[in-house]
N, CA, C and O atoms as a DFTB+ gen file, in Angstrom:
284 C
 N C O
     1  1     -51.267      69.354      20.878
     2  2     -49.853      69.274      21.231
     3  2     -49.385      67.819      21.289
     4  3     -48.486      67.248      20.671
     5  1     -50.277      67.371      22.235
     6  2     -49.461      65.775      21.753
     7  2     -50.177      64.938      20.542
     8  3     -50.449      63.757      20.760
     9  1     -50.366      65.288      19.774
    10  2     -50.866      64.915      18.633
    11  2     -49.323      65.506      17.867
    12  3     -48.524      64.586      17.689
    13  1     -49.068      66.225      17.630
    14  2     -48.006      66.577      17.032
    15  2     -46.288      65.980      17.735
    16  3     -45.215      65.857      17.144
    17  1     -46.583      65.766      18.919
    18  2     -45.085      64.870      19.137
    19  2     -45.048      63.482      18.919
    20  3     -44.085      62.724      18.799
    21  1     -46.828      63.179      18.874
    22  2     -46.523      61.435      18.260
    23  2     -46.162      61.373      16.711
    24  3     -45.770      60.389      16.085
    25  1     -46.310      62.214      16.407
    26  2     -46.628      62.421      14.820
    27  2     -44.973      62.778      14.636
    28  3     -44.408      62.181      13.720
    29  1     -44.316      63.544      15.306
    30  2     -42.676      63.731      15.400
    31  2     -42.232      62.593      15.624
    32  3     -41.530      62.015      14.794
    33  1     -42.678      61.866      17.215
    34  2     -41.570      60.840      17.232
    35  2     -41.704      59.437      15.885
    36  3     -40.856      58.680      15.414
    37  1     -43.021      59.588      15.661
    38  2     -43.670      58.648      14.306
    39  2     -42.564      58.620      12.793
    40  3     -42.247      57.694      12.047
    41  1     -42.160      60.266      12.805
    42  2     -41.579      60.316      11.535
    43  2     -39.978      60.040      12.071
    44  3     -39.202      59.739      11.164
    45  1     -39.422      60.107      13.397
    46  2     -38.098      59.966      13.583
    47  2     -37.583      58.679      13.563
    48  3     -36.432      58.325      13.306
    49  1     -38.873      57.793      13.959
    50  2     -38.521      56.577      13.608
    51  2     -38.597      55.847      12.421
    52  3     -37.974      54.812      12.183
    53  1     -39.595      56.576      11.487
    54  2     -39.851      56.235       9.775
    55  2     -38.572      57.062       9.101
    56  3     -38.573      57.014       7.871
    57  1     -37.465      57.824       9.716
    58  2     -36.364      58.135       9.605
    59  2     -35.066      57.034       9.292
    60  3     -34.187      56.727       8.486
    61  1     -35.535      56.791      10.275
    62  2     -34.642      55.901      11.397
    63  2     -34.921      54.154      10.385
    64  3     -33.983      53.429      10.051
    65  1     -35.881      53.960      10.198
    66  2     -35.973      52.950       9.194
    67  2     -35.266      53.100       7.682
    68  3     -34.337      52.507       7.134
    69  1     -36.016      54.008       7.346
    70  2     -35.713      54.352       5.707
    71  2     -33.517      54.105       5.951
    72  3     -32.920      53.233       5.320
    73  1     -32.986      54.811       6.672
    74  2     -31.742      54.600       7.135
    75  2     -31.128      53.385       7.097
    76  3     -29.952      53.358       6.732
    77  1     -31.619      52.486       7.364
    78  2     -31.523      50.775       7.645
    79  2     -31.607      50.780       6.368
    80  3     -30.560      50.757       5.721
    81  1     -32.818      50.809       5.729
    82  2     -33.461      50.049       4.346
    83  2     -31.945      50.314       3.167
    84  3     -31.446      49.466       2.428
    85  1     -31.523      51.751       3.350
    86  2     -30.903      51.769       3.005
    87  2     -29.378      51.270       2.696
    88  3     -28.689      51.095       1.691
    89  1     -29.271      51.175       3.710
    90  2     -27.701      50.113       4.067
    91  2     -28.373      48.433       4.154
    92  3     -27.599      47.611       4.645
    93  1     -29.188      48.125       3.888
    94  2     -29.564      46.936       3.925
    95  2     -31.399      46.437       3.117
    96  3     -32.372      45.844       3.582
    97  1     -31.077      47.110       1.669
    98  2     -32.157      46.716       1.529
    99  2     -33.201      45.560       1.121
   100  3     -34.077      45.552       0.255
   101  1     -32.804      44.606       2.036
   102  2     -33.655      43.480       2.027
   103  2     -34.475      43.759       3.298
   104  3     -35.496      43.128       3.571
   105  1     -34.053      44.571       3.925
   106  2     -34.353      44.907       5.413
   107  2     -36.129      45.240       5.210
   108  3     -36.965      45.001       6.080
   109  1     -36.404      45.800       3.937
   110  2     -37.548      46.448       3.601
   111  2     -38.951      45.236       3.772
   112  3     -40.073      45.423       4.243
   113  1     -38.426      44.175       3.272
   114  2     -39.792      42.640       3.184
   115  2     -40.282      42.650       4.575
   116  3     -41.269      41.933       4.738
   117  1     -39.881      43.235       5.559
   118  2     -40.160      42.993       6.904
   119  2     -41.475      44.488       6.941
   120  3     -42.607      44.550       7.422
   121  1     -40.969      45.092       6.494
   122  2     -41.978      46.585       6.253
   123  2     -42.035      47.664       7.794
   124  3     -41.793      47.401       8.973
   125  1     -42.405      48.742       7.203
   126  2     -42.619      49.759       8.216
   127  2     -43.171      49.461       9.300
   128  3     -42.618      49.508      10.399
   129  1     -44.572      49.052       9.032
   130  2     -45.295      48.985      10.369
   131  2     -44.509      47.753      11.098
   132  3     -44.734      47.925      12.296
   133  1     -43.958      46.969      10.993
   134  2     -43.463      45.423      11.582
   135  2     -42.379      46.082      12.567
   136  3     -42.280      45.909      13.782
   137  1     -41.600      46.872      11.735
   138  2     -40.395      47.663      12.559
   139  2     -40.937      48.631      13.230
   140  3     -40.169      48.917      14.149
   141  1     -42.025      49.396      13.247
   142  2     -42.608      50.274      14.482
   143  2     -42.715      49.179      15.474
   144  3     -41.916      49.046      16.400
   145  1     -43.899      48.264      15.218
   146  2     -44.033      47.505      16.461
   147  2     -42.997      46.732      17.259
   148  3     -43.146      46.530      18.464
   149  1     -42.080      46.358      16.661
   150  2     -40.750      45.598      16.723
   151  2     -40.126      46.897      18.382
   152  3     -39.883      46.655      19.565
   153  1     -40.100      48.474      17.354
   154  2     -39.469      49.405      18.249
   155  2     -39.905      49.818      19.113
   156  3     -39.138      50.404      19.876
   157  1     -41.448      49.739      19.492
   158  2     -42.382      50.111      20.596
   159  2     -41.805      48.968      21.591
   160  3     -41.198      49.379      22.579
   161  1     -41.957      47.412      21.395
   162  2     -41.938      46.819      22.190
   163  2     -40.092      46.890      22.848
   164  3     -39.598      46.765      23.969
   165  1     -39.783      47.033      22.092
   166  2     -38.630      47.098      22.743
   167  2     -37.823      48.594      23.526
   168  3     -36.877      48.572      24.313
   169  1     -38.595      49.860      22.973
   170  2     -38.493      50.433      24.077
   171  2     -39.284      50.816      25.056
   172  3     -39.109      51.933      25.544
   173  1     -40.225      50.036      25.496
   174  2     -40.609      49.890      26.657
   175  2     -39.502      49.527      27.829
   176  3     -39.355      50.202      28.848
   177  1     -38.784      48.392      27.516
   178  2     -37.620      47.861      28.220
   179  2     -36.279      48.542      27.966
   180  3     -35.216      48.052      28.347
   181  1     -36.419      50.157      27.039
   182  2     -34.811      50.626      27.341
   183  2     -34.081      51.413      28.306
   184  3     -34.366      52.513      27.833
   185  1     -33.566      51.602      29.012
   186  2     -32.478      52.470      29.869
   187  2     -31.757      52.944      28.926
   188  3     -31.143      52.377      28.023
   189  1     -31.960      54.856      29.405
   190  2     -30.799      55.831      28.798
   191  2     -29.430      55.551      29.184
   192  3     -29.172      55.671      30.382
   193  1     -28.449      55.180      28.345
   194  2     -27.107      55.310      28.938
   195  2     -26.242      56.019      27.470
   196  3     -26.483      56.026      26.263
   197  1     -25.022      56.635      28.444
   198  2     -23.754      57.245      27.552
   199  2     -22.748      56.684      27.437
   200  3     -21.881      56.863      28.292
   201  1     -22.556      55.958      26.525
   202  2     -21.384      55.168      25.913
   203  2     -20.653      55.995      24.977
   204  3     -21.130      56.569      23.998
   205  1     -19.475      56.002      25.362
   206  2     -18.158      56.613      24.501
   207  2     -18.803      58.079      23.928
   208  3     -18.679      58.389      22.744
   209  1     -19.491      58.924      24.894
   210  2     -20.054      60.347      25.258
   211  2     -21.073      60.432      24.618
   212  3     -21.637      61.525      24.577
   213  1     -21.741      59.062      23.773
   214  2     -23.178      59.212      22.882
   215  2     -24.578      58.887      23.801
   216  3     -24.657      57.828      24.424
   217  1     -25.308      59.558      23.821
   218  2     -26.772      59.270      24.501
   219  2     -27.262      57.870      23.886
   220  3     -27.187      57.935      22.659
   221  1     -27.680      56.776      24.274
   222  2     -28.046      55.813      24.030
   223  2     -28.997      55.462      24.499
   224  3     -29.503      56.171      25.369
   225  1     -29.641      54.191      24.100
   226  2     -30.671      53.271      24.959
   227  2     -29.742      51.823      24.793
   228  3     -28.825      51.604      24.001
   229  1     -30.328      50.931      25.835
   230  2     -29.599      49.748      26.132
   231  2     -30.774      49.280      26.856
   232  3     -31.668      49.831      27.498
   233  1     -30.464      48.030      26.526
   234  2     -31.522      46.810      26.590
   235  2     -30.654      46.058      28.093
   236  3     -29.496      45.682      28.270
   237  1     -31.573      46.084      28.752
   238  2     -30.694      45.045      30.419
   239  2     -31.590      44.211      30.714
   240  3     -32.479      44.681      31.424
   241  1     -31.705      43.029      30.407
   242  2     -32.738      42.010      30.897
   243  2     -32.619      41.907      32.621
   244  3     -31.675      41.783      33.402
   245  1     -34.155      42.032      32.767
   246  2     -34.558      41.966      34.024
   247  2     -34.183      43.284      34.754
   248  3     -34.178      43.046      35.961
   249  1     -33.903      44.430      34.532
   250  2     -33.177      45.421      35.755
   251  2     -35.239      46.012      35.292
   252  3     -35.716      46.578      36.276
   253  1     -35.682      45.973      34.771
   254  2     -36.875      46.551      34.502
   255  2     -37.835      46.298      36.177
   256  3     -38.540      47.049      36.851
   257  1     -37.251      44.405      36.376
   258  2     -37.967      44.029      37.460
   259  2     -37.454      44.561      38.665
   260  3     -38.184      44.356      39.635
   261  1     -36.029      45.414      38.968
   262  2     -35.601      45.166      39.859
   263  2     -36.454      46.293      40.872
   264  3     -36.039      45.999      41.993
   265  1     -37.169      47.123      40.989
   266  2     -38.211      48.065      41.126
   267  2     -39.900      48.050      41.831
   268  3     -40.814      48.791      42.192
   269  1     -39.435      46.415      41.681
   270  2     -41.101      45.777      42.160
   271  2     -40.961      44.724      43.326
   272  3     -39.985      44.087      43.722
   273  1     -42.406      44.764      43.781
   274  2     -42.101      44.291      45.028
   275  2     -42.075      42.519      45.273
   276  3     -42.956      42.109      44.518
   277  1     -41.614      41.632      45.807
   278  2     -41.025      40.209      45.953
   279  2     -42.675      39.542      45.190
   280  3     -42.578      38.918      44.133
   281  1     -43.948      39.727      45.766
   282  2     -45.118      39.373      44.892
   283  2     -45.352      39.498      43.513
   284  3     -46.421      39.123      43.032
């Protein structure tokens, strides 16, 4: 089972590229795997939010820290 949702979320984001490449294909010299890792690291740090009624992620520097303790 979770072998098959990494393998889902794997292709939504090899989706989600090919999409780009398309409207921008120079976008491609950077390559697949560069833009997985690129998207892992950065959603580690996203917050769900709804902007203009769309489900989103959004990037908030530092609210990640605000959760931990003064040490």
């Amino acid at each position: 089972m979770f072998v098959e949702i990494v393998e889902a979320y794997v292709q939504k984001i090899k989706t989600i590229y090919e999409g780009i490449c398309k409207k921008v294909p120079e976008f491609k010299e950077h390559g697949f795997d560069k833009f997985m890792e690129t998207r892992m690291l950065l959603s580690s740090r996203l917050f769900g939010s709804k902007i203009a009624g769309q489900e989103c992620g959004v990037l908030v520097p530092f609210a990640d820290m605000l959760n931990h303790s003064e040490n």
